[in-house]
N, C-alpha and C positions, 0 to 999 in steps of 0.2 A: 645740339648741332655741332658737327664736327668742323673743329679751328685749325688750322694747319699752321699756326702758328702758335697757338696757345704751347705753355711751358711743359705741357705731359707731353704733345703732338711733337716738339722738340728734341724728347728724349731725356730730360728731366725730370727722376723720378718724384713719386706724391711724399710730403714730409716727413711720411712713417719709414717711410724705407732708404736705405742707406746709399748717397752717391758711388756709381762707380763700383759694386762690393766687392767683383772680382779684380777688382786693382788692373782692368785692362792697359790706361793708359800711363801705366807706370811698370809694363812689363812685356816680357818677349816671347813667343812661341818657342826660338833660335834660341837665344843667348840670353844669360843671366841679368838681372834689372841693373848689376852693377857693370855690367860690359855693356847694357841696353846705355844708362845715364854715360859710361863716358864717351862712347861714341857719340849721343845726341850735344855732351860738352865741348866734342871737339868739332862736330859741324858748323853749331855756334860760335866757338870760335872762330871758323875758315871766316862764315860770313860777316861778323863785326872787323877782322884781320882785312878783308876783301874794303869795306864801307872805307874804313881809318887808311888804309893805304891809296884806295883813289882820291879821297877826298883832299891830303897831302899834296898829293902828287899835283892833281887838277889846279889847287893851289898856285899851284909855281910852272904851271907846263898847259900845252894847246894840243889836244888831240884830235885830227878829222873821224867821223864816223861816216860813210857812207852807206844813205838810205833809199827807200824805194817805195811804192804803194800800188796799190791795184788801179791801173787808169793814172799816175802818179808820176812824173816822169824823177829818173836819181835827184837826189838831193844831198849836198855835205851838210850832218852837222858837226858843227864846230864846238870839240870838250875843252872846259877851261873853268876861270873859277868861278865865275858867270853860274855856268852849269850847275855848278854844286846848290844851291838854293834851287835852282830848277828842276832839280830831284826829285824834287817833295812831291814833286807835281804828274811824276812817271809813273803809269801802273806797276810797270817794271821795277824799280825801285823800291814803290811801298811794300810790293810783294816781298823782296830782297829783304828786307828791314823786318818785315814781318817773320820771314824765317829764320832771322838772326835771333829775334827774342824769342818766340815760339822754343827750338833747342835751348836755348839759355833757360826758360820756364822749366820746360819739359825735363830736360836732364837735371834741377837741381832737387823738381819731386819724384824725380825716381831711384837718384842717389841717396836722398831720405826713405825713400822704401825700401832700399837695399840696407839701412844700415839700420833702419825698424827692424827688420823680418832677421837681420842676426840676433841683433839683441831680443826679439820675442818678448816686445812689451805691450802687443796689441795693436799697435797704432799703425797705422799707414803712409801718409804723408799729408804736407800742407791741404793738398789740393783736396783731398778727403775728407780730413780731417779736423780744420780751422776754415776752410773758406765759405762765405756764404754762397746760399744756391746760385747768385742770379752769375757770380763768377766759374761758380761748377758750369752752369749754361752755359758760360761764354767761352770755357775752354772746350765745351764740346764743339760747338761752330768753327770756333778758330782752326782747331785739328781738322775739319772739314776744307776750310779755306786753303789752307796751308798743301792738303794735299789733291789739292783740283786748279788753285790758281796758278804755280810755275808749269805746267803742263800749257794753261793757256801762252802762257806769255811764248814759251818756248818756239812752241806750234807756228804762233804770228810772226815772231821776226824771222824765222828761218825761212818760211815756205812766204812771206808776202813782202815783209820789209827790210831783208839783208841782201845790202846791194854788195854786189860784186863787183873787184876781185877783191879776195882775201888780204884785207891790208899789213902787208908783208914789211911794209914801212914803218909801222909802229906795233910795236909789242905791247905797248898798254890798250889799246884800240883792241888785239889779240886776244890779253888775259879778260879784261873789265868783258867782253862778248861773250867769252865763254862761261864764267863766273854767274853772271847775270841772266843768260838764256839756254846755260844749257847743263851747268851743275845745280841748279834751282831744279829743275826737274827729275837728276839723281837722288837728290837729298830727300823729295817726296816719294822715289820711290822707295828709297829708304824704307819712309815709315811707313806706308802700306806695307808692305813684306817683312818688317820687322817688329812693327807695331802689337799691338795683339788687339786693339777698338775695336770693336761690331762695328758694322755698317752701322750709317745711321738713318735716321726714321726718312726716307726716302723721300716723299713730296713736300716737307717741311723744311729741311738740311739743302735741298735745292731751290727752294724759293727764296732762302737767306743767300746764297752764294750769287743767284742772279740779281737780289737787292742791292749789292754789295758793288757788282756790275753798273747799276741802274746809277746808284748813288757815286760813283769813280766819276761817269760821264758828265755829271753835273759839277764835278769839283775841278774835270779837265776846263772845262767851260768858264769857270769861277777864276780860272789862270789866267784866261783870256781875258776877262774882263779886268783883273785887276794888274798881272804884270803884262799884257798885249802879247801873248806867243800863243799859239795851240801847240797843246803838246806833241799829238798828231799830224800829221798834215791833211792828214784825211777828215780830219773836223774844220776845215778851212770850208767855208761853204763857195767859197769862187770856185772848187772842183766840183762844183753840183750837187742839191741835197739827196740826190739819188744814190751819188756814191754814201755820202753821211747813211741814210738809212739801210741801205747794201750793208754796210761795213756794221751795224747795229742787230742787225736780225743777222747776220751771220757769227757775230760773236755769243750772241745767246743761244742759237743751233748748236755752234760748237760748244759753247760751255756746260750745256746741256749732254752733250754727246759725252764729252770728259767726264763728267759725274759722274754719269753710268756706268762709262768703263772701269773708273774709281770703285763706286760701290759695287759691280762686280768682281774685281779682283779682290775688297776684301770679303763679300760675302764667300766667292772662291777659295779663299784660305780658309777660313771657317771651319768648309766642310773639308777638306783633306784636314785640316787638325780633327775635329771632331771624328773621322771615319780612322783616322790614326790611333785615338785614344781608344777608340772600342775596339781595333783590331789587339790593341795592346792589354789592356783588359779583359777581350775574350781567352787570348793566349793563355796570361794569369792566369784567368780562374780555372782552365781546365788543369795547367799546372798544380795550384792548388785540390784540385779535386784528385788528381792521379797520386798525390803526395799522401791525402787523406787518406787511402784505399789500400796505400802500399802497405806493408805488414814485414817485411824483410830487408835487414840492414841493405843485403846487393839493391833492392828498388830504394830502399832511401837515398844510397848516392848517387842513382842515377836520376833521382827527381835533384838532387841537391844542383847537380853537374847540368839539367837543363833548366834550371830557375837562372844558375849563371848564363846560363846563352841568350834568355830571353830577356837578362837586366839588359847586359849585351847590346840586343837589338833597338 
């Protein structure tokens, strides 16, 4: 019987065969793995740079955030140092925090792939190499998470919970909004178009992303009961549990919806790679064959003069 969650249904290959062999997740369609790792070095840095300078700041300084909900009337919340423990408890945030390590992983086993594949001693990197399966597994999910969840986050506070106006009064309220809900979502698209992952095993890789969902909701819950805040207000059940389950079945419609877009944009790269490579190989070989055939110095330089054009291309 077919397990949609079981470790093959996953995308984890069986133990004879080698994780990962094409070095996807340590390499780029675009750019070389060592211009792949230090771009992914320097995202990680924006985001841990982003965490360490709010958390400073928050420290010593009061910033309003003005919010809103569906059925919801505005609401200020008030940033300070308070908040900084209150973090923990943000989808938003753990996603932020998630993408700070995620590049920081990510870029330090591909900078080892880059500096395996000069030296040509066989090896690939950590993540191939030395780590047991169940964390090969876990960096497949993650790379899923990572580029489905800032999209959710995005989506929600712009179109349902950022209250207007633009608060033009505080530049930290500015940076920390944009950082958090709207460069989280370039950073993913990053790695979809930079990346080189397959899509992954479709009703499996979404039932984890909506677990992930399922399990958040119970940990916002677990806030309330132990430090008394919803992190939401929209989990406040005095707005009716109508709205509560509204706001429930619409985040997994959406996040269902995001996925798919997900896994069609990379199955989309895919094939323009793959119909790239054969157009580029078809060229070759007939190159090569017209080269074969030639018999006369004048056709050898002109096979030689179009091999150059089509490295060229």
């Amino acid at each position: 019987m077919y397990n949609p969650l079981s470790l093959t249904a996953l995308g984890l290959p069986t133990i004879n065969t080698k994780f990962d062999n094409n070095a996807t997740f340590v390499r780029s369609h675009l750019v070389s793995p060592l211009i792949l790792g230090i771009l992914r070095a320097l995202i990680s840095l924006y985001c841990f740079t982003t965490i360490i300078v709010a958390y400073s700041w928050l420290s010593q300084n009061f910033a309003p955030n003005t919010l809103r909900d569906i059925d919801i009337p505005t609401y200020t919340l008030i940033l300070g140092k308070g908040f900084i423990g209150k973090s923990f408890s943000f989808f938003t945030f753990l996603t932020f925090w998630s993408l700070a390590f995620y590049f920081g992983v990510s870029a330090f086993h591909t900078l080892t792939y880059a500096y395996n594949r000069r030296r040509g001693n066989g090896r690939m990197s950590p993540l191939h190499d030395s780590l047991p399966r169940s964390l090969q597994l876990l960096h497949t999910l993650w790379y899923t998470t990572i580029t489905t969840y800032p999209f959710l986050v995005s989506i929600v506070f712009w179109c349902t919970m950022y209250g207007s106006p633009w608060p033009t009064h505080s530049r930290f309220t500015q940076w920390i909004n944009i950082s958090v809900h709207g460069l989280n979502s370039l950073f993913a698209i990053f790695e979809v178009v930079f990346g080189a992952a397959r899509p992954p095993p479709f009703i499996p890789h979404l039932l984890v992303v909506l677990l992930g969902l399922s399990l958040y909701l119970g940990l916002a819950y677990l806030s309330k009961a132990t430090e008394d805040f919803y992190v939401y207000e929209w989990m406040n059940p005095a707005w009716g549990w109508q709205g509560i389950v509204a706001h429930i079945a619409g985040y997994a419609a959406g996040m269902t919806a995001i996925y798919s877009l997900v896994w069609g944009a990379m199955w989309l790269r895919e094939q323009l790679i793959s119909k790239h490579l054969e157009r580029k190989e078809s060229v070759t070989n007939a190159v090569i064959d017209e080269y074969a055939w030639s018999e006369t110095p004048s056709c050898s330089t002109s096979t030689k003069e179009l091999v150059i054009e089509v490295r060229a291309v």
